[in-house]
C-alpha positions in Angstrom: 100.8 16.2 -53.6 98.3 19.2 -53.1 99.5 22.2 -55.4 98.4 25.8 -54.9 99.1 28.5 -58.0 103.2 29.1 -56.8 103.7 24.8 -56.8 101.5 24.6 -60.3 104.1 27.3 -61.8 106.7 26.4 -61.1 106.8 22.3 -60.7 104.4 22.0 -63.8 104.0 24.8 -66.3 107.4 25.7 -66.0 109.3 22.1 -66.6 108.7 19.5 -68.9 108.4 16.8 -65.8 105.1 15.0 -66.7 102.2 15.4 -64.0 98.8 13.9 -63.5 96.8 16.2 -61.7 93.4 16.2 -60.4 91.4 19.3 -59.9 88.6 18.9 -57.6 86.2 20.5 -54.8 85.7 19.1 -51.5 82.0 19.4 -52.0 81.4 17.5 -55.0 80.6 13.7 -54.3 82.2 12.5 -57.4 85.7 13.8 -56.1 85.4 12.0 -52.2 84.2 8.9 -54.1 87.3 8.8 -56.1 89.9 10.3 -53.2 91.2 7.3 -51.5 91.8 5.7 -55.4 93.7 8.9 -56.2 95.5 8.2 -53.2 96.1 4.8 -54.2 97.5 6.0 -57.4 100.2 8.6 -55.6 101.8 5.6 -53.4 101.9 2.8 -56.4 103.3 5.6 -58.7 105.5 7.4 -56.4 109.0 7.2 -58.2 107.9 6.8 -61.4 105.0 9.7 -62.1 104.4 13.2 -60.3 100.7 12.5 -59.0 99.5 15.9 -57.9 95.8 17.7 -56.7 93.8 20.9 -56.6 92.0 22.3 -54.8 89.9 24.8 -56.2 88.0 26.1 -53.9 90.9 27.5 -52.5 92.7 27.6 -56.2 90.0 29.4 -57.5 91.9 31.6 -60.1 94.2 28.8 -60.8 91.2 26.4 -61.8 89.5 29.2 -63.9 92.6 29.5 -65.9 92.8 25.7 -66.6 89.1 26.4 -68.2 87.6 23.2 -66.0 84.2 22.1 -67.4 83.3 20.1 -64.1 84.7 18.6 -61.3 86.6 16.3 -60.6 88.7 16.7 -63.9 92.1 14.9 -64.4 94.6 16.4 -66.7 98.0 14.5 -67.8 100.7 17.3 -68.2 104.4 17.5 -70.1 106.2 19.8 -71.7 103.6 22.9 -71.6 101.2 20.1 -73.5 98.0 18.5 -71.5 95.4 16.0 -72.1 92.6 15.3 -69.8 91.6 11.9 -69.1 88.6 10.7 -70.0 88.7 6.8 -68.8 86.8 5.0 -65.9 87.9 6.6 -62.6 88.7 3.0 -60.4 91.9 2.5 -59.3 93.1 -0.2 -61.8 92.2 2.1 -64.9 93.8 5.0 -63.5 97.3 3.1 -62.6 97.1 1.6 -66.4 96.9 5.1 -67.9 99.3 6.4 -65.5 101.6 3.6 -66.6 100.9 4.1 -70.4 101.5 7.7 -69.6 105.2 7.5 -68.2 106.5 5.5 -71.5 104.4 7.8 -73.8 107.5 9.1 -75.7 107.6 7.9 -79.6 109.9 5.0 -79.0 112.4 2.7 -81.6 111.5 -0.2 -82.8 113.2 -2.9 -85.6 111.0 -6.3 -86.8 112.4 -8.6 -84.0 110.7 -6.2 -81.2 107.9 -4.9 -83.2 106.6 -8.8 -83.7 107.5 -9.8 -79.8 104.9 -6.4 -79.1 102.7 -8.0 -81.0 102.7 -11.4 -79.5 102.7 -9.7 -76.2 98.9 -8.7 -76.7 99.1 -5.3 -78.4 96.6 -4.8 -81.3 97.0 -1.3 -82.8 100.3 0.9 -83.0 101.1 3.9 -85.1 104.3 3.6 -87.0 106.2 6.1 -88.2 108.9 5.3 -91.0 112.1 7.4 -91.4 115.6 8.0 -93.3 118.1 9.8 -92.9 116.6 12.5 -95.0 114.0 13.0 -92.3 114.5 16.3 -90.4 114.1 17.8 -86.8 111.2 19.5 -87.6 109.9 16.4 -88.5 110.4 14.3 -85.3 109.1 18.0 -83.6 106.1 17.4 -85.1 105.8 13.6 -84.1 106.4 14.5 -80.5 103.5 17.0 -80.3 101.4 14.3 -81.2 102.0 11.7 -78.4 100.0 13.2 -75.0 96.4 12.2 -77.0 97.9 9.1 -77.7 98.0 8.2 -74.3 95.6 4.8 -73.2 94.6 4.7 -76.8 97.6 3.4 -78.9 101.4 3.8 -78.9 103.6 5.5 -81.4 106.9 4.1 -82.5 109.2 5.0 -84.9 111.4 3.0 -87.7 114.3 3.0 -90.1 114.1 -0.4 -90.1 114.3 -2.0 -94.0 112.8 -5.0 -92.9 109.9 -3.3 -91.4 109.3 -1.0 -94.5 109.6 -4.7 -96.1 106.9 -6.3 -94.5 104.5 -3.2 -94.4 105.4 -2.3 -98.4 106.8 1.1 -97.0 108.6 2.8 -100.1 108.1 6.8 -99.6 109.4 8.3 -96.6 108.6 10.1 -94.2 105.2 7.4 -93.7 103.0 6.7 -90.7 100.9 3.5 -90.8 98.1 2.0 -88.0 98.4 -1.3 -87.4 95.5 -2.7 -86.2 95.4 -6.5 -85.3 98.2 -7.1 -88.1 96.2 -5.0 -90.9 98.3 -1.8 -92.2 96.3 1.2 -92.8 98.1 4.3 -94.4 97.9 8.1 -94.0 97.3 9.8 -96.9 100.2 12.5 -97.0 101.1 14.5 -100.4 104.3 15.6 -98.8 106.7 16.0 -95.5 104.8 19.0 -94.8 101.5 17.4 -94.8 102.9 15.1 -92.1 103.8 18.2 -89.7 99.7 19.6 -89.7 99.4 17.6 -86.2 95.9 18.4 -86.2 95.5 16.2 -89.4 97.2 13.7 -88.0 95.6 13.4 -85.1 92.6 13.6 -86.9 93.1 10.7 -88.4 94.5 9.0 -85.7 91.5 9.1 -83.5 89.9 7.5 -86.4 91.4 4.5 -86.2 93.1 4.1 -82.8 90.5 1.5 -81.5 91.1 -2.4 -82.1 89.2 -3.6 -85.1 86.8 -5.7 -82.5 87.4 -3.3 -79.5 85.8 -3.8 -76.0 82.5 -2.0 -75.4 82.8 0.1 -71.9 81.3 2.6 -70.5 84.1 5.0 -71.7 84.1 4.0 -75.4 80.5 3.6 -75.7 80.0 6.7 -77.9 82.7 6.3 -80.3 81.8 2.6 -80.9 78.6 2.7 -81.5 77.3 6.4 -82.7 76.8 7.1 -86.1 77.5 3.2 -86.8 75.9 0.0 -87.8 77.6 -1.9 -85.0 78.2 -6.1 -84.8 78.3 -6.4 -81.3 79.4 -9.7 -79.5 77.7 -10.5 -76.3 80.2 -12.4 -75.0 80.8 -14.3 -71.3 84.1 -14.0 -70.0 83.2 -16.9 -67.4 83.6 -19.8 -70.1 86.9 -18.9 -71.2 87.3 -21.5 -74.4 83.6 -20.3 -75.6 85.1 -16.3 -74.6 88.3 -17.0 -77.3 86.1 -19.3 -79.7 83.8 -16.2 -80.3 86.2 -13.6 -80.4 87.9 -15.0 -82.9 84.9 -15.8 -85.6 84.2 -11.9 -84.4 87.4 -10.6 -85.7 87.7 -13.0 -88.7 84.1 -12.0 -89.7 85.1 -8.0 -89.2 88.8 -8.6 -91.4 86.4 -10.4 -94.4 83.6 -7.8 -94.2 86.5 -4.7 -94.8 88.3 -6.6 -97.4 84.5 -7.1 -99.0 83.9 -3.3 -98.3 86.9 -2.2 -99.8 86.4 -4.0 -103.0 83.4 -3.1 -103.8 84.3 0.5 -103.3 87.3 -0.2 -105.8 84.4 -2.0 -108.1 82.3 1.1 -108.0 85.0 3.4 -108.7 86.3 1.4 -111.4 82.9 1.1 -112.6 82.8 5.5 -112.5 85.7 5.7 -114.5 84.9 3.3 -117.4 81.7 5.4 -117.6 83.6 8.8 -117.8 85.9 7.6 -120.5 83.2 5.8 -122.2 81.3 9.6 -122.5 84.7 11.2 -123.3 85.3 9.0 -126.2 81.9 9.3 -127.5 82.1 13.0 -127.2 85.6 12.7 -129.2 83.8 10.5 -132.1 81.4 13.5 -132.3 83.7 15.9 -132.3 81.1 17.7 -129.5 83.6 20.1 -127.4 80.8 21.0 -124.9 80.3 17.3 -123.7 83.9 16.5 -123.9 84.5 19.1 -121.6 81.1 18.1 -119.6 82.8 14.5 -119.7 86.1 15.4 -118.5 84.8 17.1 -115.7 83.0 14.9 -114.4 83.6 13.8 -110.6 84.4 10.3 -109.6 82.3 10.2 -106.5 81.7 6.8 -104.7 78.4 7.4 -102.7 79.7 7.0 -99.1 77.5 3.7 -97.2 77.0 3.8 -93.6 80.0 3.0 -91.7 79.9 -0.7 -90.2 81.6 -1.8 -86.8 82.6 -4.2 -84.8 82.8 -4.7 -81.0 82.1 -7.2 -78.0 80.8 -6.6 -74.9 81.3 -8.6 -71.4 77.4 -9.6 -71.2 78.2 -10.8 -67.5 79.0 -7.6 -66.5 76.7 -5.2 -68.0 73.9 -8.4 -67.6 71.2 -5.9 -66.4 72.1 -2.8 -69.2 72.3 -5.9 -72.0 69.2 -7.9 -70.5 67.4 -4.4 -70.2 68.2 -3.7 -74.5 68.5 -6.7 -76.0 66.6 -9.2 -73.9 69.8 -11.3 -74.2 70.7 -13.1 -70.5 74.4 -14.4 -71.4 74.3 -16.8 -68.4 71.2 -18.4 -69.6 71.8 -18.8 -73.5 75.3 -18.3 -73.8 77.5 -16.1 -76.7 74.9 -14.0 -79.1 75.1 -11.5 -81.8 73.7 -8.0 -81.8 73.4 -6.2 -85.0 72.7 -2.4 -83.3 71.7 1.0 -85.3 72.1 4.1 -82.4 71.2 6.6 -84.5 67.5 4.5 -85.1 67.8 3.1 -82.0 67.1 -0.3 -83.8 68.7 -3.5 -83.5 68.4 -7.2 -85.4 69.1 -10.8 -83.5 67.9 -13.4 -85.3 69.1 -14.6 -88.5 67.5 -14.7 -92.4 65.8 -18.5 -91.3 64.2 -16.7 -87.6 67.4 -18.1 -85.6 69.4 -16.4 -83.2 72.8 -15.3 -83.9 75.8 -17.5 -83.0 79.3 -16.5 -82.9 80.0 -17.9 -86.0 81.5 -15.9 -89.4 79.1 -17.3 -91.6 76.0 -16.4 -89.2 77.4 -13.0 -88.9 78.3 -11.9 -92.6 74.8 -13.7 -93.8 72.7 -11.3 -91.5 74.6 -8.5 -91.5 74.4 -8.5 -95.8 70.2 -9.0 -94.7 70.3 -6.0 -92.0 72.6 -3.5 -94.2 70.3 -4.0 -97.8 67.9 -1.2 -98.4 65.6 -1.9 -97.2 66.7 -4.5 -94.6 65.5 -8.2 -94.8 64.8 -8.6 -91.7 62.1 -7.2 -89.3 64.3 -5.0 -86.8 63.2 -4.4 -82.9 63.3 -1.2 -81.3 65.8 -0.4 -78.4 63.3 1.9 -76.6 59.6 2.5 -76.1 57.7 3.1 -79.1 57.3 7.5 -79.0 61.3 7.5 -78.7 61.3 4.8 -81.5 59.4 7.1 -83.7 61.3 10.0 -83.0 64.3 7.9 -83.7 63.8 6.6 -87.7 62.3 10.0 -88.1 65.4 11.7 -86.9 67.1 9.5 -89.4 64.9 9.8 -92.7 64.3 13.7 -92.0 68.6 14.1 -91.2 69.1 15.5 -94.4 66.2 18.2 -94.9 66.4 20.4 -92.1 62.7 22.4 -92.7 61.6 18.9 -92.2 63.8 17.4 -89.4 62.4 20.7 -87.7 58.6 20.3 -88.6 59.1 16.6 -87.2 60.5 17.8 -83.8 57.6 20.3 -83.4 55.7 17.4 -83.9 56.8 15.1 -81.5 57.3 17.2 -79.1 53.3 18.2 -78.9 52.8 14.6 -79.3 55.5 13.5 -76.3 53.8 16.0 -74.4 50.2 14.5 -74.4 51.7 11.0 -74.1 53.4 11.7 -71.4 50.5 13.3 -69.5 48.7 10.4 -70.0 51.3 8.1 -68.9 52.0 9.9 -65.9 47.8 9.7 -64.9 48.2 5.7 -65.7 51.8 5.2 -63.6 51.5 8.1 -61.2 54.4 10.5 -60.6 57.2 8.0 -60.8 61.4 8.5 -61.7 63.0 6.5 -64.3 64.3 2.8 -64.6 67.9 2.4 -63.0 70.3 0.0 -63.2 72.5 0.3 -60.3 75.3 2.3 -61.9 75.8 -0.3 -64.8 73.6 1.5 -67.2 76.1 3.9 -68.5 77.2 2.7 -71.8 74.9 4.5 -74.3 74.5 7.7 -72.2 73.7 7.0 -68.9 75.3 8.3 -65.1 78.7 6.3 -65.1 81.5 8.3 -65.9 79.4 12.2 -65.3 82.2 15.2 -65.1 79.9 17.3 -62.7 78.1 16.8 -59.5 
């Protein structure tokens, strides 16, 4: 349905009827490419979701209003709330948000249903825990919280003693993740720390992916940024090898946070012995300034690099996988990428020189080599050797910003002469392309703007 400012007042900001909207110019090649999916989307939704469009070349006012940062954009709106959609634009991916976004409400759930969810394929949900003490205000606040929710994770809601049971709920109000059947709990003080919805959400988006997600093209930067990353190169073409490694994925991922987690209870535990060990001593010397030096001392667990864990389809990103890792899935079946974005590094061979299988062992073994400081095992770079320079430099200079800022100057003058000389060797030619498919760690898929 094309909407002009009068329709857009009063069918959408004006109601609480949920609407997915595009906004789009009729210039912009992005927005024909996606038109006849859009249209798609309108006839397999009609009935169930108000599928509407913008025009805003005409709708000029109305898009400046809506503060659009490129076209096409695609907002999901309800109840004066809105969420733009930042998933792959093909028809499939847009009819599965649309879908998730019509039974986006917070939903109730007892152990029979919550389990036969489960079962059914899902691997994260937020659950929130409730009594009859719980107040309006409360559920107010849970409401707000659903639109960002949408294509990421449901959020349910529970009295259910035999759910509290299971997940060791005693304090309510409580919201729990539940990722692959692991709990993880928000840290709330009080009810009122539950209401701050931009905590929450916070929060949420911290831990809203699957504990071995899929890599795509629309995930790419929360996966792997900032991250040491386990990725899977995986074929979905031999289906028994597909599951096989999957699994020893996600059993390797479960063992390495329990492992993570107790050493950072170790290290704490270790941090407190220490404090009361000085406060004592201080006590047995009667010393007032180093008690009080001892009691105030912080326990501080020095915070490692974060560790993930994802797969990717290596049959269809062959080219963008081939391209980074060297890795052909078709020819040498299932491997293991151990990948550092931020150094644009990456390990895939194991402590004895062999290449990584699927296998638990194989994976925890190298990625205890690959994490030590330093690592144990030569790494290879994911680019060309300037940018690889640039890259570990970025990283050891990150914390001293006189220096992070002399290295820049630095490379630049340096990228600037190699370049002219690599532009005399190669002549005055574009960069490597992969058909479309290269879009994972920054390239064209997905771009707002034409």
């Amino acid at each position: 349905m094309n909407l002009d400012a009068e329709a857009f007042l009063r069918l959408v900001t004006t109601t609480r009827d949920p609407w997915f909207i595009k906004f789009y110019a009729p210039w912009c090649g992005h927005c024909q490419a996606m038109a006849p999916a859009w249209s798609e989307l309108g006839r397999e939704m009609k009935g169930s979701l108000n599928i509407g469009e913008v025009n805003c070349e005409v709708e000029k006012r109305l898009c400046r209003d809506v503060n659009l940062r490129g076209y096409p954009t695609i907002l999901f709106f309800q109840g004066g709330e809105r969420v733009e959609y930042d998933g792959l634009r093909g028809l499939g991916d847009l009819v599965a948000y649309a879908r998730k976004a019509v039974n986006s409400g917070v939903n109730e759930v007892d152990l029979v249903e919550f389990e036969e969810m489960e079962k059914a394929g899902m691997e994260v949900a937020f659950i929130y825990f409730y009594d009859q003490a719980t107040t309006s205000e409360d559920f107010a606040a849970l409401e707000r919280i659903t639109l960002p929710l949408i294509g990421h994770a449901p959020l349910l809601k529970t009295s259910s003693d035999l759910m509290a049971k299971r997940f060791r709920v005693t304090t309510w109000p409580r919201l729990i993740v539940v990722r692959d059947g692991k709990p993880s709990y928000y840290l709330a003080l009080s009810p009122k720390d539950m209401r701050d919805t931009n905590k929450v959400l916070d929060w949420m988006k911290s831990v809203w992916l699957p504990i071995v997600p899929e890599l795509s093209a629309a995930n790419s930067h929360e996966i792997m940024h900032g991250k040491t990353v386990v990725l899977g190169i995986l074929s979905r073409n031999r289906p028994n090898d597909f599951g096989t490694a999957k699994a020893e994925l996600k059993k390797a991922a479960m063992e390495f946070m329990d492992q993570r987690q107790m050493e950072e209870k170790n290290e704490k535990q270790e941090l407190r012995d220490r404090k009361q060990l000085r406060i004592e001593e201080a006590e047995d010397r009667d010393d007032e300034r180093a008690l009080r030096a001892a009691k105030n001392m912080r326990i501080n667990v020095e915070k490692k690099k974060e560790v993930g864990f994802a797969w990717v389809d290596g049959v269809f990103w062959e080219r963008w996988v081939r391209s980074t890792y060297g890795v052909n899935v078709n020819e040498v079946g299932e491997r293991i990428i151990i990948n550092d974005e931020d150094t644009k590094r990456y390990w895939d061979i194991t402590l004895d020189g062999a290449p990584i299988r699927p296998s638990r062992s194989a994976i925890l073994d190298t990625l205890k080599a690959v994490i030590a400081d330093p690592p144990k095992i030569q790494s290879k770079s994911s680019t060309n050797r300037l940018y690889s320079v640039f890259y570990r430099l970025r990283a050891g200079f990150g914390r001293h910003p006189v220096l992070s800022t002399f290295g820049g100057i630095v490379f630049i003058v340096v990228a600037a002469v190699y370049g002219k000389g690599l532009m005399r060797r190669r002549g005055a030619g574009g960069f490597f392309k992969l058909d479309g498919k290269e879009g994972l760690l920054g390239g064209n898929t997905g771009t707002k703007a034409d």
